[in-house]
C-alpha angles and dihedrals in degrees: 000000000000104000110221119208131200112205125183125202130176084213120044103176103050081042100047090054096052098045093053091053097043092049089046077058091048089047097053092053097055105030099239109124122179084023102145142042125210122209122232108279111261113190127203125170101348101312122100115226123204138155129232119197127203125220118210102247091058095038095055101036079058098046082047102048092046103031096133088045089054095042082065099056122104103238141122095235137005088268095074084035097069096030083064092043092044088049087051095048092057100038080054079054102054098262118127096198127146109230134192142154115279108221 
Protein backbone atom coordinates (compact mmCIF):
# COMPACT_ATOMS: atom_id res chain seq x y z
CA UNK A 1 0.00 0.00 0.00
CA UNK A 2 1.34 3.56 -1.27
CA UNK A 3 1.19 5.97 2.10
CA UNK A 4 0.02 9.06 1.29
CA UNK A 5 1.14 12.08 3.40
CA UNK A 6 -0.36 15.56 3.83
CA UNK A 7 2.08 17.93 4.79
CA UNK A 8 1.40 21.57 5.61
CA UNK A 9 4.24 24.65 5.50
CA UNK A 10 3.84 28.43 6.06
CA UNK A 11 6.35 28.65 3.71
CA UNK A 12 6.21 26.49 0.59
CA UNK A 13 9.08 27.60 -1.32
CA UNK A 14 11.97 27.46 1.31
CA UNK A 15 10.12 24.05 2.18
CA UNK A 16 9.71 22.74 -1.01
CA UNK A 17 13.24 23.13 -1.60
CA UNK A 18 14.25 21.50 1.24
CA UNK A 19 12.03 18.65 1.03
CA UNK A 20 13.06 17.85 -2.42
CA UNK A 21 16.84 17.85 -1.33
CA UNK A 22 16.42 16.03 1.82
CA UNK A 23 14.15 13.08 0.00
CA UNK A 24 17.07 12.92 -3.16
CA UNK A 25 19.13 12.19 -0.11
CA UNK A 26 16.70 9.72 1.00
CA UNK A 27 16.69 8.44 -2.09
CA UNK A 28 20.48 7.96 -2.41
CA UNK A 29 20.64 6.22 0.49
CA UNK A 30 18.25 3.79 -0.33
CA UNK A 31 18.46 3.45 -3.73
CA UNK A 32 14.77 4.37 -4.63
CA UNK A 33 14.80 7.25 -7.10
CA UNK A 34 11.76 8.64 -8.45
CA UNK A 35 10.30 7.27 -5.54
CA UNK A 36 7.26 10.21 -4.57
CA UNK A 37 4.88 12.20 -5.99
CA UNK A 38 3.80 15.39 -4.67
CA UNK A 39 0.24 16.75 -5.24
CA UNK A 40 -0.45 20.49 -6.72
CA UNK A 41 -0.07 23.32 -3.45
CA UNK A 42 -3.61 24.31 -2.01
CA UNK A 43 -3.45 27.06 0.34
CA UNK A 44 -6.18 27.99 3.34
CA UNK A 45 -5.63 30.50 5.96
CA UNK A 46 -2.05 31.15 5.55
CA UNK A 47 -0.76 27.74 5.41
CA UNK A 48 0.09 26.05 2.16
CA UNK A 49 -1.32 22.11 1.77
CA UNK A 50 0.18 19.65 -0.46
CA UNK A 51 0.47 15.46 -0.74
CA UNK A 52 3.28 13.52 -1.13
CA UNK A 53 2.91 10.00 -2.29
CA UNK A 54 5.20 7.28 -1.77
CA UNK A 55 5.99 4.74 -4.26
CA UNK A 56 6.91 1.28 -3.07
CA UNK A 57 10.36 1.08 -4.02
CA UNK A 58 11.19 4.19 -1.90
CA UNK A 59 8.77 3.30 0.98
CA UNK A 60 10.14 0.06 1.55
CA UNK A 61 13.72 0.66 0.90
CA UNK A 62 13.06 3.24 3.72
CA UNK A 63 11.10 0.96 6.03
CA UNK A 64 14.07 -1.44 5.24
CA UNK A 65 16.98 0.72 5.77
CA UNK A 66 15.39 2.23 9.51
CA UNK A 67 13.65 -0.34 10.66
CA UNK A 68 14.95 -0.20 14.07
CA UNK A 69 14.41 3.71 13.97
CA UNK A 70 10.63 3.10 12.93
CA UNK A 71 10.08 0.27 15.32
CA UNK A 72 10.64 3.13 17.99
CA UNK A 73 8.36 5.16 17.02
CA UNK A 74 4.70 5.61 19.12
CA UNK A 75 2.09 4.78 16.52
CA UNK A 76 -0.99 2.23 15.82
CA UNK A 77 0.42 0.92 12.44
CA UNK A 78 3.35 1.32 10.54
CA UNK A 79 1.61 4.20 8.67
CA UNK A 80 1.86 6.48 11.38
CA UNK A 81 4.96 4.87 11.99
CA UNK A 82 6.68 6.13 9.01
CA UNK A 83 4.54 9.70 8.75
CA UNK A 84 6.35 10.45 12.38
CA UNK A 85 9.86 9.09 11.09
CA UNK A 86 9.49 10.93 7.76
CA UNK A 87 8.47 14.57 10.04
CA UNK A 88 11.55 13.97 12.04
CA UNK A 89 13.68 13.40 9.17
CA UNK A 90 12.87 16.71 7.71
CA UNK A 91 12.73 18.72 10.75
CA UNK A 92 16.26 17.15 11.11
CA UNK A 93 16.53 18.71 7.71
CA UNK A 94 15.58 22.12 8.37
CA UNK A 95 11.75 21.89 7.26
CA UNK A 96 8.98 23.12 9.84
CA UNK A 97 6.23 21.42 8.28
CA UNK A 98 3.24 19.88 10.02
CA UNK A 99 2.72 16.14 8.70
CA UNK A 100 -0.11 13.57 9.00
CA UNK A 101 -1.63 10.51 7.24
CA UNK A 102 -4.20 11.37 3.98
CA UNK A 103 -7.00 9.17 4.15
Amino acid sequence: MDIVLEIGTKNYEDDLFLIKKAMSHMESLVSGYNGYVLSEPSPKFGWTFFKMRFKPNLQNGITEKFSDMLVKYQGNDEAEKFAKFIADYFMSKGCEVKIKISD
